[in-house]
C-alpha positions in Angstrom: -27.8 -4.7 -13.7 -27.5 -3.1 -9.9 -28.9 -5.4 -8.2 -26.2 -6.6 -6.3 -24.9 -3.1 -5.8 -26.5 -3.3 -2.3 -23.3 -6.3 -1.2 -21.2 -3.4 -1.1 -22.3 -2.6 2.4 -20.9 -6.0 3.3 -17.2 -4.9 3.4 -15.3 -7.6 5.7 -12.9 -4.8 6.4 -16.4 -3.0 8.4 -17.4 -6.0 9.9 -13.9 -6.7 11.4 -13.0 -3.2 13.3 -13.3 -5.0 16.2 -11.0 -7.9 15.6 -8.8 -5.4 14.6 -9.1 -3.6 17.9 -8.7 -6.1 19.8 -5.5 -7.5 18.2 -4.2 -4.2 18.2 -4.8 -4.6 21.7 -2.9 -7.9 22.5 0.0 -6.7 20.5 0.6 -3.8 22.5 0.0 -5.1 26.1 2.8 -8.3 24.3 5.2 -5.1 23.4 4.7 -3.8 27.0 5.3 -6.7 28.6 8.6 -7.3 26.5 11.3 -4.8 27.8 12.9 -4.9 24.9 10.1 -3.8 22.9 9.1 -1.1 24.7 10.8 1.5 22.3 9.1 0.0 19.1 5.7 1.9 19.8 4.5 5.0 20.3 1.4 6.3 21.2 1.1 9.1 19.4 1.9 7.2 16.1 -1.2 4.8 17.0 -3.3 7.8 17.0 -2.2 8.9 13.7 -2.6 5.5 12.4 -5.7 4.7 13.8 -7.3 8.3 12.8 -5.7 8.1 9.5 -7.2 4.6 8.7 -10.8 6.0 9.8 -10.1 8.7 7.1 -9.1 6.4 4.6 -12.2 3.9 5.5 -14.4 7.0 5.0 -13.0 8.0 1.8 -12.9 4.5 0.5 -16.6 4.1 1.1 -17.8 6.9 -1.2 -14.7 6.0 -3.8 -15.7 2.2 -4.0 -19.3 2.6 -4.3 -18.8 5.2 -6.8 -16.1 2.7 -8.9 -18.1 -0.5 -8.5 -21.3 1.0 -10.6 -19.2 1.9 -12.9 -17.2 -1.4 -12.9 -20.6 -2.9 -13.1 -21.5 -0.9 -16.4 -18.4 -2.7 -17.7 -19.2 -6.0 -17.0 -22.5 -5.8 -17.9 -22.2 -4.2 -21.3 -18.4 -4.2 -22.4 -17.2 -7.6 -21.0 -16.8 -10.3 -23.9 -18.2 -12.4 -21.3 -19.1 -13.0 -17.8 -17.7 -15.6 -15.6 -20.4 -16.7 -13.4 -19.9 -16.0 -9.4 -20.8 -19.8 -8.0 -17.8 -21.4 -10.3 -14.8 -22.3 -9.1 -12.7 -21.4 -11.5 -13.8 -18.1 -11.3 -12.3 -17.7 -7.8 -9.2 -18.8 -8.8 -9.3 -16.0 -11.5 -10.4 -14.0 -8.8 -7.4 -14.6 -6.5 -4.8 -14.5 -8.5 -6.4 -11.5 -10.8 -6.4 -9.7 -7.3 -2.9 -10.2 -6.7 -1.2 -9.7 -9.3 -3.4 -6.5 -9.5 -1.8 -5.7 -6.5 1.4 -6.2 -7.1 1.5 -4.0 -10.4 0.3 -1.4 -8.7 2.0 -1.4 -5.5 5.1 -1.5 -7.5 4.1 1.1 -9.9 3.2 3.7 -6.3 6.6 3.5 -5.4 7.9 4.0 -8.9 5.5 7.0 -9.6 5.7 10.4 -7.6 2.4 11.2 -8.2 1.5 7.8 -7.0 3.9 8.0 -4.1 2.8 10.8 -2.6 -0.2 9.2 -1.3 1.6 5.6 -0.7 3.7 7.5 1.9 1.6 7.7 4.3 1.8 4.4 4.9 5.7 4.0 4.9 5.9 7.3 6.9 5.6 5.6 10.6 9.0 4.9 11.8 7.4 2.1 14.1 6.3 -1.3 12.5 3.4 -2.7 14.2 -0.9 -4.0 13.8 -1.8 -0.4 14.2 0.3 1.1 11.2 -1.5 -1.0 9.0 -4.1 1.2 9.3 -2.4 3.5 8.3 -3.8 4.5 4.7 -3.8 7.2 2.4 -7.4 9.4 1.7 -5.8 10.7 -1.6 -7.6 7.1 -3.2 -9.0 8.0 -6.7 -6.2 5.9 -8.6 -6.3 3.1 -6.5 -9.6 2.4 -7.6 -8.9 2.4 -11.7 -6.8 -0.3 -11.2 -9.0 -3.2 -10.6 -10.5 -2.2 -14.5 -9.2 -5.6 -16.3 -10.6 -7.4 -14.1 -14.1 -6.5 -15.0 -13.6 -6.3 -18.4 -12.2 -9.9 -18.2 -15.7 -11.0 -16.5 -15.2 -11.2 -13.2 -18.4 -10.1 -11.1 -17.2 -6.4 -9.4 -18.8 -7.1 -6.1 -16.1 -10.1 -5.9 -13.3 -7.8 -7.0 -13.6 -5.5 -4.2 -14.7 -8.4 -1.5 -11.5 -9.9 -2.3 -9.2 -6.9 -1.8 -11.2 -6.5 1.5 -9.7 -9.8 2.4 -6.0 -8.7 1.1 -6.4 -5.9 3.8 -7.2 -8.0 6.3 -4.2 -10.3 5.7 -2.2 -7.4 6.1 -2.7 -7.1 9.5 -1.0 -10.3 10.1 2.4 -9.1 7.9 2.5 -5.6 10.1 4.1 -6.9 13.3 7.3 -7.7 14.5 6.3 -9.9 17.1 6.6 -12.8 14.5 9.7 -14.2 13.3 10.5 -16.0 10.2 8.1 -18.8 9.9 8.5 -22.1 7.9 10.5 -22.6 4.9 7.9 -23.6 2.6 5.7 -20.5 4.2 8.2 -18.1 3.3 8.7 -19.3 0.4 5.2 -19.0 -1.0 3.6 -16.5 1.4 4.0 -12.9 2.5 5.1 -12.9 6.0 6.2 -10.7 8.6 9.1 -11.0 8.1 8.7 -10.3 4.0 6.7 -7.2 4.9 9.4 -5.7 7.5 11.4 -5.8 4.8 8.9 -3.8 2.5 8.7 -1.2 5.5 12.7 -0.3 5.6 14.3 2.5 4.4 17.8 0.7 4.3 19.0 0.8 0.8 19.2 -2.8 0.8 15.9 -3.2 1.1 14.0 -0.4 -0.7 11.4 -1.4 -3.4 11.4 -4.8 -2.5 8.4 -7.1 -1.3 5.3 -5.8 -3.1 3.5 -8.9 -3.1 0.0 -8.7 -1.2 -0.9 -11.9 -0.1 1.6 -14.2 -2.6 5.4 -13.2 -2.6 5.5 -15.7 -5.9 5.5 -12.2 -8.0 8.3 -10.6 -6.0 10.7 -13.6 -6.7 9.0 -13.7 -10.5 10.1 -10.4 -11.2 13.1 -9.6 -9.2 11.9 -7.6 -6.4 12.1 -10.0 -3.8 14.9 -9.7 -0.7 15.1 -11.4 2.4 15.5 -10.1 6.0 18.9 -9.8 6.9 18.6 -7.3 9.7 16.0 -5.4 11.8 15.1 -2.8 9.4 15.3 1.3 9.8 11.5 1.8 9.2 10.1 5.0 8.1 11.1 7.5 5.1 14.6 7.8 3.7 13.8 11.7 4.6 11.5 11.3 7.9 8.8 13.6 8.5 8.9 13.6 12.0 5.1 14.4 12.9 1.9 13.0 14.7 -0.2 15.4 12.2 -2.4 13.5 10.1 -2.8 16.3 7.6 0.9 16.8 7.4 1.3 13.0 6.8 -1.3 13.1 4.1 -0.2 15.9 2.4 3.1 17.0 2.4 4.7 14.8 -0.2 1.3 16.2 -2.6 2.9 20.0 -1.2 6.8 19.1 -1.8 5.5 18.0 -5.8 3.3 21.0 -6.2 6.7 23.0 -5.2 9.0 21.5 -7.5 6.3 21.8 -10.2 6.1 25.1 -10.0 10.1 25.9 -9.5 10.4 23.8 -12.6 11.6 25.4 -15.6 10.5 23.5 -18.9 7.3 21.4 -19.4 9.4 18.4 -19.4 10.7 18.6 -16.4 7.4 19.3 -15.1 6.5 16.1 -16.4 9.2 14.4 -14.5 8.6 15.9 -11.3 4.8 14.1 -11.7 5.4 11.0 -13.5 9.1 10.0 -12.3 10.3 8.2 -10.0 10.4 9.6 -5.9 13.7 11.9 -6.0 13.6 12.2 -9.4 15.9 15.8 -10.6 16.2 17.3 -13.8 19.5 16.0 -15.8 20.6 19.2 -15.8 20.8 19.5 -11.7 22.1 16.0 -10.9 24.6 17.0 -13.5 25.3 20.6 -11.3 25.1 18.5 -7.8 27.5 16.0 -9.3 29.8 18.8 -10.3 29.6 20.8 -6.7 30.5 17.8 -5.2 33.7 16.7 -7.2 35.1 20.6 -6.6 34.4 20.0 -2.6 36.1 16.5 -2.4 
């Protein structure tokens, strides 16, 4: 049943570090060379994103390899059946399972405190280039229950996780703003650059929109999708301003424990976990709402 248990160790993502490195490389010395790009990078937000994204590598190393037995118990002895790894069509149900996959979920970590608090770290850069799309969180353990229907719809693990190794790497491409919009029929189909700038701003035209991974087909499916209109503000609607990588990791976990705790009924508890970002008890929006009418 394990025997292919071993592929794990053949993560693309491993094998390209340095490709990675070395477009990190040309973008910057292309930045540099721009004088209007100097501003839009900063070397102490590399580091972070370059020493978070080991972190994260790390963590998803144990993390995977722990999920992909299990996900191989399931397809072994829950899945109704098997689809065999040499068919074709079982890479198109791989591709697309993928990214929808991703798409749910992305959508869901912005939607979700809990779920945010570790998605942050990778909207908390107030730059938007190769390097910050490194930047990853460590807090990983419910990123890896989402791939479950995809196992128990027969699809080999060891594909599953190959396959979001390749979504990664694609990323590095949409994590740049050294590309402008591309071709029409590109665009229309593809996330781009320019799709993905838009993902990054904090501009409350473009919040929550562009989750697609490597297809922006869902984003226009389901209404999330919005074109760039402008450079975007990048970063957090409430920056962080820090270079820490334990502050970056952690202090959106630390600002929910807070409100937890200062909470006053079980439901609001609740909300504070499973609400959206921001999310306040009715109670206090009502109060705030109130306080405001007396000042104006």
């Amino acid at each position: 049943m394990f025997s292919h248990l071993s592929e794990r160790l053949h993560d693309p993502v491993i094998y390209a570090l340095p490709v990675v490195a070395l477009i990190i490389a040309v973008e910057f010395i292309a930045i540099r060379l721009d004088r209007d790009d100097r501003r839009r990078f900063d070397a102490r937000d590399t580091r972070a994103n370059v020493l978070t994204g080991l972190g994260a590598l790390a963590v998803s190393s144990v993390l995977r390899t722990a999920a992909l037995v299990f996900y191989a118990w399931l397809y072994a002895y829950v899945a109704p059946f098997r689809l065999p790894a040499d068919a074709w069509y079982t890479w198109v149900v791989l591709f697309f399972g993928v990214d929808l996959t991703i798409y749910v979920y992305h959508r869901m970590t912005h939607r979700v405190r809990m779920l945010w608090a570790g998605h942050q770290v990778h909207h908390s850069s107030q730059y938007l280039n190769v390097s910050v799309a490194l930047r990853r969180k460590w807090a990983q353990w419910f990123e890896k229950l989402m791939w479950l229907p995809l196992p128990l719809l027969g699809v080999p693990p060891v594909l599953v996780f190959t396959m979001h190794s390749v979504h990664l790497l694609y990323g590095l491409f949409a994590h740049t703003e050294k590309i402008g919009k591309l071709p029409k029929f590109i665009e229309a189909v593809f996330v781009t650059p320019s799709h993905h700038r838009v993902h990054h701003g904090s501009d409350p035209e473009y919040l929550d929109k562009n989750y697609g991974s490597i297809l922006i087909v869902w984003d226009r499916m389901f209404g999330t999708f919005q074109p760039e209109l402008h450079r975007p503000t990048y970063g957090l609607t409430q920056q962080i301003d820090t270079h820490g990588i334990w502050q970056i990791q952690w202090h959106e976990f630390s600002r929910m424990l807070r409100d937890i705790r200062l909470a006053r009924t079980w439901r609001d508890r609740a909300g504070y976990v499973f609400g959206p970002p921001g999310w306040r008890p009715a109670a206090e929006v009502r109060a705030a709402a109130a306080n405001d009418h007396v000042s104006a």
